[in-house]
Structures are given as C-alpha cells and as structure tokens.
C-alpha positions as CSV (number, residue, x, y, z in Angstrom):
1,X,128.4,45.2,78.8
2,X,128.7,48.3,80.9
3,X,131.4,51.0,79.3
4,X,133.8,53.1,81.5
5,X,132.4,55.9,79.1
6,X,130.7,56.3,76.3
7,X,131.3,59.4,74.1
8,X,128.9,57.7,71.0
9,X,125.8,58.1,73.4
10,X,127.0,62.0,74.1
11,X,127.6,62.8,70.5
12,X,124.1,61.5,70.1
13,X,122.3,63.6,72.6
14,X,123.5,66.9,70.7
15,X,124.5,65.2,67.3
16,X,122.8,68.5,65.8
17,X,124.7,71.1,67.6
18,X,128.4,69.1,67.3
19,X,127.3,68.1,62.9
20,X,126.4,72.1,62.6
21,X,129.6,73.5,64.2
22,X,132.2,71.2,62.8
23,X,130.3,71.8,59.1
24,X,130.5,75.3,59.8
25,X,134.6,75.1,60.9
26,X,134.9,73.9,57.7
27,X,133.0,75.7,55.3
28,X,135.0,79.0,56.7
29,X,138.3,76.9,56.4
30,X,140.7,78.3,58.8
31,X,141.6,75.7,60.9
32,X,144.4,77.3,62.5
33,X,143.9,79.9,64.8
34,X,140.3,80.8,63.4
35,X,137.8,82.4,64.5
36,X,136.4,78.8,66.2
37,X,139.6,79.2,68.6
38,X,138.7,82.8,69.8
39,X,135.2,82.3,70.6
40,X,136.3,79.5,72.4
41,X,138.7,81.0,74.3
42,X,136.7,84.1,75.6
43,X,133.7,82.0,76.0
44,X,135.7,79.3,78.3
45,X,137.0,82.1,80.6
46,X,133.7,84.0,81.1
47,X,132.5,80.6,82.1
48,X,135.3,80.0,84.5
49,X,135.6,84.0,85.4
50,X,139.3,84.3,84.1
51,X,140.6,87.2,82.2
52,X,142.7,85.2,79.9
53,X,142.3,81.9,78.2
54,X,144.7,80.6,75.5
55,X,144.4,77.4,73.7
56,X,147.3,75.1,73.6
57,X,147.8,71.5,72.0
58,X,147.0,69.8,75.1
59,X,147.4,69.7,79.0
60,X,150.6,69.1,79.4
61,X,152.2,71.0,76.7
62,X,150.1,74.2,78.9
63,X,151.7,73.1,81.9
64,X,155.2,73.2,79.7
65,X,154.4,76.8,79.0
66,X,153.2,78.4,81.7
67,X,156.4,77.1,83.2
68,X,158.5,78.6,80.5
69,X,156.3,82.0,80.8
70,X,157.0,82.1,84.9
71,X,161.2,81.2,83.9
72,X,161.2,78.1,85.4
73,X,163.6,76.1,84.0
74,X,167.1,74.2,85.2
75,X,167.7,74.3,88.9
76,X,164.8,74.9,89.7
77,X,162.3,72.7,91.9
78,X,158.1,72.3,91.4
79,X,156.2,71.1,93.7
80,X,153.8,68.2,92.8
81,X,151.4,65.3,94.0
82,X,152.3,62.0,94.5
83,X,149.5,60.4,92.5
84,X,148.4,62.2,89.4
85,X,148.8,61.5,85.6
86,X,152.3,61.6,85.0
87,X,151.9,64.8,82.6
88,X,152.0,66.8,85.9
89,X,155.2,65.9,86.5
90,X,156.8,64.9,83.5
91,X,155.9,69.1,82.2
92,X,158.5,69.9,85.0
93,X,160.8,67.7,83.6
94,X,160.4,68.8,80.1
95,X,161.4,72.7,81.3
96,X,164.6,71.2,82.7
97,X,163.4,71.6,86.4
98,X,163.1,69.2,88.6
99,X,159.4,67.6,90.2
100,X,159.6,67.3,94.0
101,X,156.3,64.8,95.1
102,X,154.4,65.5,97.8
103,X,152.4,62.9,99.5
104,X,148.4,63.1,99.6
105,X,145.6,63.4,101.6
106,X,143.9,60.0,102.6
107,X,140.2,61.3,101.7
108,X,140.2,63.2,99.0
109,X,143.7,62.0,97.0
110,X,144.7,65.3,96.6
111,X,148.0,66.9,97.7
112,X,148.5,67.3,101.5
113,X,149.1,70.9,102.8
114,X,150.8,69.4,106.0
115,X,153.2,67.6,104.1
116,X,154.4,70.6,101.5
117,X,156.4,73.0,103.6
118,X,159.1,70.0,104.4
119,X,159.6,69.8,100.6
120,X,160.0,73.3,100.2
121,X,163.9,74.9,99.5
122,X,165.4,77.9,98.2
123,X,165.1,76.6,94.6
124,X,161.1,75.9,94.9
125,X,159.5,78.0,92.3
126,X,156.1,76.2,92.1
127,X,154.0,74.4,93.4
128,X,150.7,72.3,91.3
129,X,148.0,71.2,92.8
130,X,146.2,68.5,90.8
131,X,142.2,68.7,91.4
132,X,142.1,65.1,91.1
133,X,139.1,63.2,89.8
134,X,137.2,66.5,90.2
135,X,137.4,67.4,93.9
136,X,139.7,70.2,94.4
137,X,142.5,70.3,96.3
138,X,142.7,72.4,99.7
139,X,143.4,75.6,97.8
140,X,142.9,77.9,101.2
141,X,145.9,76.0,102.8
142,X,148.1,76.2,99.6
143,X,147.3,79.4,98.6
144,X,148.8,80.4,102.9
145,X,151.6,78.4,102.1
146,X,152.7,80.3,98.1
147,X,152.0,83.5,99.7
148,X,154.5,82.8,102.5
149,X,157.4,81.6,100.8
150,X,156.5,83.2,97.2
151,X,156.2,80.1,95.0
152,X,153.4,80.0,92.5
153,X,150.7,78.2,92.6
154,X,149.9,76.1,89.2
155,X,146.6,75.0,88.8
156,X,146.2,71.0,87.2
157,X,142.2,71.0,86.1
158,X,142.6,68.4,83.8
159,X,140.0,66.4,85.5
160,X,137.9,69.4,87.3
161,X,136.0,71.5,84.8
162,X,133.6,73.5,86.8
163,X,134.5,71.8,90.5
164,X,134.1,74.8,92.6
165,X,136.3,75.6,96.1
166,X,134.1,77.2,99.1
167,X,131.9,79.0,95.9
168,X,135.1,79.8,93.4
169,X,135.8,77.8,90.8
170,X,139.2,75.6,90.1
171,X,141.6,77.2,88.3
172,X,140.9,80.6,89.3
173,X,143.3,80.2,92.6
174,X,147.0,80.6,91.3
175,X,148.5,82.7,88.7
176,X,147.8,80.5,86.0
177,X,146.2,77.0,85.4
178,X,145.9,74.5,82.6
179,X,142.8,72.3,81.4
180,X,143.0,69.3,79.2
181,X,140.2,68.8,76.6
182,X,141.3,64.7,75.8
183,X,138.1,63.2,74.6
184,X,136.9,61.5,77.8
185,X,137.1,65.0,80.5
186,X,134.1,66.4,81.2
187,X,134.5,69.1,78.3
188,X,136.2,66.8,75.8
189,X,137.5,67.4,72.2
190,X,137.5,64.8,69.6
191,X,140.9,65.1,69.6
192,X,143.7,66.4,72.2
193,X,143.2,69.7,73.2
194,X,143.8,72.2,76.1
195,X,144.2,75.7,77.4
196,X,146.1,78.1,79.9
197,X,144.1,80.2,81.8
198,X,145.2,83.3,83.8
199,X,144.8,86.7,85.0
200,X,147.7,87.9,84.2
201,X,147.9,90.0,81.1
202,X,151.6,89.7,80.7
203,X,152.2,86.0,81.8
204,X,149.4,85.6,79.3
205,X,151.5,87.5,76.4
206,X,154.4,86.1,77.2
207,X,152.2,82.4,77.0
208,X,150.5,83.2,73.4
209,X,154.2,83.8,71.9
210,X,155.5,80.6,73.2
211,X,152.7,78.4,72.1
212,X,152.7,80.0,68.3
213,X,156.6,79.7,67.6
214,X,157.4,83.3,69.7
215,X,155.4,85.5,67.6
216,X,152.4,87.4,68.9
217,X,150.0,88.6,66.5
218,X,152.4,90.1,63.1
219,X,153.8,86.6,61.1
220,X,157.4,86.3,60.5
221,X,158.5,88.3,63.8
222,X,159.8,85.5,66.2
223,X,160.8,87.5,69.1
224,X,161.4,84.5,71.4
225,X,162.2,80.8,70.5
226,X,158.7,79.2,70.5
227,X,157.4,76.1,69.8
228,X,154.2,75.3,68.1
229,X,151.2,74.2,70.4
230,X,147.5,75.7,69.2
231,X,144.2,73.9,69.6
232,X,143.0,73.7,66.5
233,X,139.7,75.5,64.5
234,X,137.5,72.0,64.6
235,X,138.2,70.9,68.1
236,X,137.2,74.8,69.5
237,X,134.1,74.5,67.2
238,X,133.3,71.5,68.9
239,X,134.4,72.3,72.4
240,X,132.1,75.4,71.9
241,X,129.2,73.2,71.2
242,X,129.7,71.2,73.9
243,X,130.4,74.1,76.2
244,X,126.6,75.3,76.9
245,X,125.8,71.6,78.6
246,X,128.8,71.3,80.5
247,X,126.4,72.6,83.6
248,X,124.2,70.3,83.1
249,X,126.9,67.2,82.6
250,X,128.4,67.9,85.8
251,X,125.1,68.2,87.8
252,X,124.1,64.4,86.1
253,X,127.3,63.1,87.1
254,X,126.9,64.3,90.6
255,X,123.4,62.9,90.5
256,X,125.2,59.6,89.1
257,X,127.7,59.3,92.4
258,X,125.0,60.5,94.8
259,X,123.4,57.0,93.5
260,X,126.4,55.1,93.8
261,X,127.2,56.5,97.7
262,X,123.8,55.9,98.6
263,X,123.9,52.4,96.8
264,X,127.2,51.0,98.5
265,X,127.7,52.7,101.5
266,X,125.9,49.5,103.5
267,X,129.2,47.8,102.3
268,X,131.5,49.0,105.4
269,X,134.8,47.8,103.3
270,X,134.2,50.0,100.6
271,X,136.0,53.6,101.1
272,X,133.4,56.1,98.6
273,X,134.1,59.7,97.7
274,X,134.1,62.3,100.1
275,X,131.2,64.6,99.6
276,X,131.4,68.3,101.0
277,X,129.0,71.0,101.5
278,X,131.4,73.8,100.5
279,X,133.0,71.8,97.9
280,X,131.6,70.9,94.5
281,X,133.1,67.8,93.5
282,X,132.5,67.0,89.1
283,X,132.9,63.5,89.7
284,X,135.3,62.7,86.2
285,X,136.2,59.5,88.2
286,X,133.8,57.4,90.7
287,X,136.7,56.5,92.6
288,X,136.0,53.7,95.7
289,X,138.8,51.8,97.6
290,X,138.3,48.4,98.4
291,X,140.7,46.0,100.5
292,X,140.1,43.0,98.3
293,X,140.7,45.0,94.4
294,X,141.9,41.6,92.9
295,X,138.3,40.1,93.9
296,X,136.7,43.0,92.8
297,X,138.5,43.2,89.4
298,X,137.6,39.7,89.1
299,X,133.9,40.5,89.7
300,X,133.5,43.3,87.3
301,X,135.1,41.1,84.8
302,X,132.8,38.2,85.2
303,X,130.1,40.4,84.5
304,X,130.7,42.7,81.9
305,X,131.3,45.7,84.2
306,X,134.1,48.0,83.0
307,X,136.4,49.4,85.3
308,X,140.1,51.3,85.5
309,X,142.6,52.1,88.1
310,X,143.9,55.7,88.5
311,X,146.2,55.1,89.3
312,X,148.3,52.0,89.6
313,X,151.8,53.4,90.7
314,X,152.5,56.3,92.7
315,X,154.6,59.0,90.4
316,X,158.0,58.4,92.6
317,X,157.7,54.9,91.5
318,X,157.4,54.9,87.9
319,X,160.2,53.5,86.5
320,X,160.9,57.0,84.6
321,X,161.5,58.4,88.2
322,X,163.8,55.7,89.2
323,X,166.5,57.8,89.6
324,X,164.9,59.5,92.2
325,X,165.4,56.9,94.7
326,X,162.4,57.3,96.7
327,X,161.4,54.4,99.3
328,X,157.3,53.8,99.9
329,X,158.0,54.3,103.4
330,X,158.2,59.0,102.0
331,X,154.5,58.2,100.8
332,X,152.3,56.1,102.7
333,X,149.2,57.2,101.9
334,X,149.6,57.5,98.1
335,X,151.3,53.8,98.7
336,X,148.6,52.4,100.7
337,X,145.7,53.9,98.4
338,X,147.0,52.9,94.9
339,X,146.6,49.2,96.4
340,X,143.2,49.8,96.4
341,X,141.3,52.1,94.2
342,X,139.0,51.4,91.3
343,X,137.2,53.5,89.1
344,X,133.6,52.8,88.0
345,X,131.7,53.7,85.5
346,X,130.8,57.2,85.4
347,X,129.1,59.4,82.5
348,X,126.3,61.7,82.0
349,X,124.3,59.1,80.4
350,X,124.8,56.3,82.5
351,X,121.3,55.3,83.3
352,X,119.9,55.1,86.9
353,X,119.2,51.7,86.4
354,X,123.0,50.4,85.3
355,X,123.9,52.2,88.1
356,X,121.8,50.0,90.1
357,X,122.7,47.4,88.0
358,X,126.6,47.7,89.0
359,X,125.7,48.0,92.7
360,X,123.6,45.5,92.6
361,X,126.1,42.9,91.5
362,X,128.8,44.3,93.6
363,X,126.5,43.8,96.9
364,X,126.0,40.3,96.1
365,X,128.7,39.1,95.1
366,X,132.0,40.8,96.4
C-alpha cells in the first residue's frame, strides 16, 4: 500500500525537534497567544519577506478577516476561481458578500486573467487568486487588472508555501494573503491552523482585533465586535519546528514530480504539470489528467495505489451554489478538467523507487 501522504514518516525524520518544542510549549504553559505564536509569526514572515504575519484559527477564517479588515461585506462582489476548495468562496459568503467565479486556465488550473475583467462591476471589491496545487497563479496579469479598476488582490496560499512568481514569493503580491497550516500542506500543524500575512500596518491592526474578540493588546477593551480565531501556543511551537525544513521539503517534492514527468510523459494521454523556468511550482498536489479517470481509478485501486481528486465539482456547481444558476457551458475548462484529474501520491518521503513503482504499474496497465 502506497499512502496519498504520510505525516507518521515526517514526524519521524525530526521526531526530536517536533518532542522538544511541543514539551517546551507546555512546560511554559501559555497556550494562548504565547510566546510560541510570536516567534512563529515573525519567523514565517521573514521567511516569506512580509512585514506582518498574524496567526488565525485556520485558512478560511483569515480569508473571513481580511475581508472584514478591507470592509467587505453585503453588496459587495469578490472575485474567485472556479475550482478551488470551497473555503475560498464560502469566506465571501460568510462576510455577507457575494463570490463571483471566474473560469481557469487549461494548464496550470489557476484563475484565467482573460476571463476576469467580464466579471468585474461597480460592486467588485476583490479579487483571490488561489495558487492552486502550488503553482501560482498569473500574478503580473492580475496585479494590471486590481490596479486598473482598484479591487484588491487577496492572496489564497493554502496550498503554495514557498512557490515563488518570476523570483517573488506567493503571498507577497496583494495587500494581504492567507495560508492554511491543516496537517497535510507543505508546512502543516497537527491541528488546524493559519495566518494572514500583509504589509500593511493598519490592515494588520485592524486584522489582530478582529481575530482576538476586537481588542488589541490591553484585555477587557473591545473596541470592535470580534470574534475569536488564534492559532494556538502548541501548533506555532510545532509549526516552528517544522519551519527550518520547509526548503528542503519543497525542493524533494519537486525532485518527486520531476520523476513522475519524466516517468509518464511517454504516455501521450496523460496531461502532467506544467513546469516553468520563471515559476517555482511546490508541488502540494501531483496533479495529471487522463481521459479514461474511471480506468485509472480502477487501476490504482487494484493495486494498492492511493489517489484523490481535487477537485470533483467545479465551485458554481456545488449544490451550496445552486442558487447561483450557473450552466457548464460559463466554465468550460474548469468543466472539462474536473472530468479528468487525479492526484497521486506526493510527499517528501516518498521514495524514488515507489515513485517508480506507481509509474511503473500505470504504464503497463492503463
């Protein structure tokens, strides 16, 4: 049996370095806003080269609150991709605006630039652009597009910690973005976790109070109505750990899909991850397409191969977004490609040899 993932083997390679930090989170004993979450936080955004990092419950509740922070509320429109995790849309939702889906690009799933000005009105705020499966989307053509009708850009790296953009890393484009620390990212808690990231001072402020029930730094002075959203002492400690090898991760995951391009590429049905000079791609998901997924599905099951889809159904047709009305023929491409993707296995200590091991049995037998 092949895992999709295997956290166990990860804990393992730096079992040390995770038992010493969470014993040391708990011998101090503040496991609320401690000293764990600070050092995290300033450490995250020198990595990333961000002024501001704030740590938040999870993903979506940061996408929530940057929302809030910017004033986005009902009324108001956000752009966002047709295929993502539905967090990216359901946050607009949650801040009583309204998600507007934008179709994607054929090759690398992200959000098409061509397609966004059609979508925009007068009550477009936003606009997030999901760096899906780690390859980030066209930030130079969204970044044009904000700037000319003032929306902001909203950075979703929940699946792109450390994918870089023609030398500049994701979520260092828009005024503020939002990583998710769920246990199977590339940086992943034991737990949920996430962060906002920005470089603006008072958008960041404004962020800390809405996360911590609208007080700043002095308890009992509520000077906004809050809600309560802080990643917690035990998870920073960890995601501190884990933060030095994140580098290295990445870089072995690339290795990983370099493998599997090389591997299946002879296989002309097969549709394989677009590699770019200028683009650094993290590989969270080994994403191929493949005409036939039903036979393929069928394969990996037969021998003990795990696998995933992400994702099965286009946002616009989840049954939560029913209402919308939408008709496949307004996406195509996010239509056509959710009919055939399949994620592989993919993990920093996935071994040359299952690798081979996968293609192998996919070559001769699909």
């Amino acid at each position: 049996m092949i895992p999709f993932v295997d956290l166990h083997a990860q804990y393992l390679s730096i079992k040390s370095d995770i038992d010493k930090a969470i014993e040391s989170c708990i011998a101090d004993s503040n496991f609320i806003k401690g000293k764990a979450v600070s050092d995290f936080e300033i450490a995250f955004a020198d990595w990333l080269g961000a002024k501001y990092c704030l740590g938040c419950g999870n993903g979506t509740d940061a996408l929530e609150i940057i929302m809030r922070s910017l004033n986005i509320g009902p009324g108001d429109e956000v752009l966002v991709p047709a295929l993502s995790w539905i967090s990216t849309a359901e946050a607009v939702n949650n801040i009583g605006a309204e998600p507007v889906f934008v179709d994607i690009r054929h090759d690398t799933y992200t959000i098409d630039p061509e397609k966004i000005e059609n979508k925009i009105t007068a009550r477009t705020k936003a606009i997030i652009p999901v760096h899906l499966y780690g390859f980030p989307a066209d930030m130079n053509e969204i970044t044009m597009i904000s700037e000319k009708h003032k929306i902001h850009i909203i950075e979703d790296c929940a699946q792109a910690h450390g994918a870089e953009y023609h030398g500049k890393k994701a979520g260092t484009f828009g005024i503020a973005s939002i990583f998710s620390f769920f246990p199977s990212k590339n940086l992943g808690a034991y737990g949920d976790g996430g962060v906002i990231v920005t470089n603006n001072k008072k958008l960041n402020e404004i962020a800390m109070k809405i996360s911590n029930h609208g007080q700043l730094k002095t308890k009992h002075e509520h000077t906004v109505i809050g809600r309560n959203s802080r990643l917690d002492s035990l998870q920073a400690s960890i995601l501190n750990a884990k933060l030095g090898y994140l580098d290295k991760w990445n870089s072995q995951r690339k290795k990983i899909a370099e493998h599997y391009i090389k591997r299946l590429t002879v296989n002309e049905e097969f549709s394989l991850p677009l590699i770019q000079p200028d683009i650094k791609h993290v590989f969270h998901l080994f994403v191929i397409r493949c005409k036939r997924r039903d036979d393929m599905i069928k394969l990996l099951n037969e021998k003990s191969i795990s696998w995933a889809v992400h994702y099965p159904h286009p946002l616009p047709f989840l049954e939560a977004y029913k209402y919308k009305k939408h008709l496949p023929a307004e996406f195509p491409v996010s239509c056509q490609v959710t009919q055939e993707i399949i994620s592989l296995p993919i993990y920093p200590e996935l071994t040359e040899s299952q690798v081979d091991l996968i293609c192998d049995q996919i070559l001769e037998n699909y």
